[in-house]
TIKE-210698 format. One record per residue: residue number from 0; chain; x negated, y negated, z of N, C-alpha, C in turn. Coordinates in pm, whole numbers, padded with zeros to 5 digits, always signed. Example, Ala and Ser with C-alpha at 12.3 -4.5 7.8 and 13.67 -1.06 7.14 Angstrom:
BEGIN
+-----+--------+--------+--------+--------+--------+--------+--------+--------+--------+--------+
| num | cadena |     nx |     ny |     nz |    cax |    cay |    caz |     cx |     cy |     cz |
+-----+--------+--------+--------+--------+--------+--------+--------+--------+--------+--------+
|   0 |      A | -01319 | +00569 | +00780 | -01230 | +00450 | +00780 | -01320 | +00330 | +00780 |
|   1 |      A | -01285 | +00225 | +00708 | -01367 | +00106 | +00714 | -01290 | -00003 | +00787 |
+-----+--------+--------+--------+--------+--------+--------+--------+--------+--------+--------+
//
This chain:
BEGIN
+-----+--------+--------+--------+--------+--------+--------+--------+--------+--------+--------+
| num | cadena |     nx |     ny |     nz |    cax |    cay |    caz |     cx |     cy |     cz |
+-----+--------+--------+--------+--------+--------+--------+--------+--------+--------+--------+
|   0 |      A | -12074 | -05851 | +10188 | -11990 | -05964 | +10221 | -11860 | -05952 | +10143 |
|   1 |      A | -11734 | -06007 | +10225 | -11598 | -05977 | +10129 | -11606 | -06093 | +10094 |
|   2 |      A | -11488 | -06075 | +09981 | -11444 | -06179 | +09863 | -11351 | -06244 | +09912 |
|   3 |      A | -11208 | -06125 | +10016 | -11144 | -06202 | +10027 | -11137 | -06294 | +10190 |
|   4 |      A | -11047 | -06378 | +10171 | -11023 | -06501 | +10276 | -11010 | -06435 | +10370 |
|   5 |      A | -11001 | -06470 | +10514 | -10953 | -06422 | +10619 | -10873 | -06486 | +10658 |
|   6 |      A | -10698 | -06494 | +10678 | -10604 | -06575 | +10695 | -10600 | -06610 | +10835 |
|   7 |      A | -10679 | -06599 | +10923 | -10660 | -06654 | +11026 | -10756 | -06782 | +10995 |
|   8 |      A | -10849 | -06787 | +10950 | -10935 | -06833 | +10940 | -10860 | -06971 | +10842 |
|   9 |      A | -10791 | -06944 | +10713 | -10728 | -07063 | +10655 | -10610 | -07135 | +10773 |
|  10 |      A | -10567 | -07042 | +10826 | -10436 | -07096 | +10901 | -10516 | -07197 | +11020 |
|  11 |      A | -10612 | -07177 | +11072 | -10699 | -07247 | +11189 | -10721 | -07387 | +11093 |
|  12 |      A | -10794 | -07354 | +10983 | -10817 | -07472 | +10924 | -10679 | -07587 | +10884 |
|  13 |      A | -10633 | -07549 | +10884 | -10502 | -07611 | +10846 | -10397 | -07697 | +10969 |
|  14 |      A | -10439 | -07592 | +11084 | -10362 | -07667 | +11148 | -10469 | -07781 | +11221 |
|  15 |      A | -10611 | -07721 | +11214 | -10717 | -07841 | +11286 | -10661 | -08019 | +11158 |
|  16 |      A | -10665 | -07940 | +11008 | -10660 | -08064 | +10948 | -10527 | -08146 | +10956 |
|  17 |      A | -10395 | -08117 | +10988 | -10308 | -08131 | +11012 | -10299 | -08244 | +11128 |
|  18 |      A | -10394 | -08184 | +11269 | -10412 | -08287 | +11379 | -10487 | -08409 | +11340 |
|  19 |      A | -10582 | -08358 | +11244 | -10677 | -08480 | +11240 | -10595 | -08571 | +11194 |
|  20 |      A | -10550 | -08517 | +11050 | -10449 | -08632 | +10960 | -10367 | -08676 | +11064 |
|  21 |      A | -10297 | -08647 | +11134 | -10232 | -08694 | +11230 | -10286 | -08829 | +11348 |
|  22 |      A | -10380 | -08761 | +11338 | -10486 | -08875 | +11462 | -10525 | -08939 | +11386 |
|  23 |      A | -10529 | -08940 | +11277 | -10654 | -09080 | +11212 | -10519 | -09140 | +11153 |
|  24 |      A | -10426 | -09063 | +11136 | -10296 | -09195 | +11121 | -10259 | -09278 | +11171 |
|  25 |      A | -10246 | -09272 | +11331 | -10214 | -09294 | +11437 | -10304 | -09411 | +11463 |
|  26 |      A | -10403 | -09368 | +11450 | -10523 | -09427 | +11541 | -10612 | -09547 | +11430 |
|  27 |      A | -10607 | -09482 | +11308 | -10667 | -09569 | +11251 | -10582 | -09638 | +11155 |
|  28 |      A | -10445 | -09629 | +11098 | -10389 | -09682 | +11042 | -10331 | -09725 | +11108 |
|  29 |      A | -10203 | -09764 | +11208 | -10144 | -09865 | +11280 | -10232 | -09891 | +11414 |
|  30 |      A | -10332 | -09850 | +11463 | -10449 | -09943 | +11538 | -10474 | -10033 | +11505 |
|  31 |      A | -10543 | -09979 | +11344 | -10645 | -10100 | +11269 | -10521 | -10206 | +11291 |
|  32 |      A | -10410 | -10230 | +11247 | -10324 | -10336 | +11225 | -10313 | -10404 | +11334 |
|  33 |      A | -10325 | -10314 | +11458 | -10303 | -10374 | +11586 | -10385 | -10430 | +11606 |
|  34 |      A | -10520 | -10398 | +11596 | -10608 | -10479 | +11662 | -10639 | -10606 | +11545 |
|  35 |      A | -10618 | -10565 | +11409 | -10653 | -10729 | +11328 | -10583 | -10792 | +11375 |
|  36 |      A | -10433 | -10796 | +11475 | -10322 | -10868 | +11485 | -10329 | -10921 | +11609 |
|  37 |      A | -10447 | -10856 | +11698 | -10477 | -10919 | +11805 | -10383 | -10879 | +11944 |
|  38 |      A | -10308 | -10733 | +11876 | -10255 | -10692 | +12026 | -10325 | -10572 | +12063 |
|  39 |      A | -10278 | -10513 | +12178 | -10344 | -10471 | +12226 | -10253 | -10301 | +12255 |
|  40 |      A | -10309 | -10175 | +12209 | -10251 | -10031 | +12190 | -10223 | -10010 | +12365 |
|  41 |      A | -10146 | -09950 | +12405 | -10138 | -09912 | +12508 | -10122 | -09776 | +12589 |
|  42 |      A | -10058 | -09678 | +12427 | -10049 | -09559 | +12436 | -10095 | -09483 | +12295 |
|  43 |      A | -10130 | -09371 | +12268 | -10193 | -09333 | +12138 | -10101 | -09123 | +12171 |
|  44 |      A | -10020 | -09101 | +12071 | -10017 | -08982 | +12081 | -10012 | -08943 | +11934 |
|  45 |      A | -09978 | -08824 | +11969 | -10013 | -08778 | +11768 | -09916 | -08799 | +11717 |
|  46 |      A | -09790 | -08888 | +11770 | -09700 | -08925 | +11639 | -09642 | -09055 | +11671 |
|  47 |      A | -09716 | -09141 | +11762 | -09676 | -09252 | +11797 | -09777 | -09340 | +11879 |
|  48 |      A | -09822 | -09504 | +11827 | -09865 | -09561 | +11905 | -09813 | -09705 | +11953 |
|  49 |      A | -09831 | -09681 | +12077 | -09751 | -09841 | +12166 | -09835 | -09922 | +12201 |
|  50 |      A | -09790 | -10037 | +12161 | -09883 | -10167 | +12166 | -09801 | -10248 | +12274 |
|  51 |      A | -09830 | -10378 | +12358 | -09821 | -10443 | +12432 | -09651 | -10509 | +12358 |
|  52 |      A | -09681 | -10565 | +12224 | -09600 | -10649 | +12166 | -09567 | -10560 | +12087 |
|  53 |      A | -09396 | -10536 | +12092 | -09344 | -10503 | +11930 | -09374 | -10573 | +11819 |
|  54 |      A | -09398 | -10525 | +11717 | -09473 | -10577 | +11611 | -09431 | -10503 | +11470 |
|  55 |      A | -09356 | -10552 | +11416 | -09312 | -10454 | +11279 | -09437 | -10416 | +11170 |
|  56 |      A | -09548 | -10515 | +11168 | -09629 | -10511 | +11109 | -09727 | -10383 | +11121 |
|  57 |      A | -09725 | -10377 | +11298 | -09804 | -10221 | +11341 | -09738 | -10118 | +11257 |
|  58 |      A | -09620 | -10164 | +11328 | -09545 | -10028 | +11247 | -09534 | -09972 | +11142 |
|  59 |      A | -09573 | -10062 | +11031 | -09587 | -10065 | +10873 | -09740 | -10012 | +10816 |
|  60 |      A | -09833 | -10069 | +10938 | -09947 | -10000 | +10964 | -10038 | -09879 | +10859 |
|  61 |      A | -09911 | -09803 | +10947 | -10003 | -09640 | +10896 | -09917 | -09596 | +10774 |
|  62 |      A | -09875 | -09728 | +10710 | -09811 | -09626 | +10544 | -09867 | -09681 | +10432 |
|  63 |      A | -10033 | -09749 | +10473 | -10061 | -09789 | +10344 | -10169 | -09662 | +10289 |
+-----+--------+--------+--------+--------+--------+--------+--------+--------+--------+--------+
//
């Protein structure tokens, strides 16, 4: 068995964790806000989500 890394293998990992962080930003940090706030998401992409009502609060969301 080798010692060393296989760089395809770190670079895969990196960009899978990259999406996730991305999606669970998205999705679970200005969601969660949306939905305690009682509106409703309407679009979800990996660097933006749209809710029914502008809402500065969503938007503030995903930076805690």
């Amino acid at each position: 068995m080798s010692d060393r890394h296989d760089k395809l293998t770190i670079i895969s990992m990196a960009v899978i964790t990259a999406a996730l962080a991305s999606a669970l930003h998205e999705g679970v940090g200005h969601g969660m806000v949306a939905w305690m706030r009682g509106d409703v998401p309407t679009e979800l992409t990996s660097n933006h989500l749209s809710t029914l009502r502008p809402d500065k609060w969503v938007d503030a969301g995903g930076r805690w």
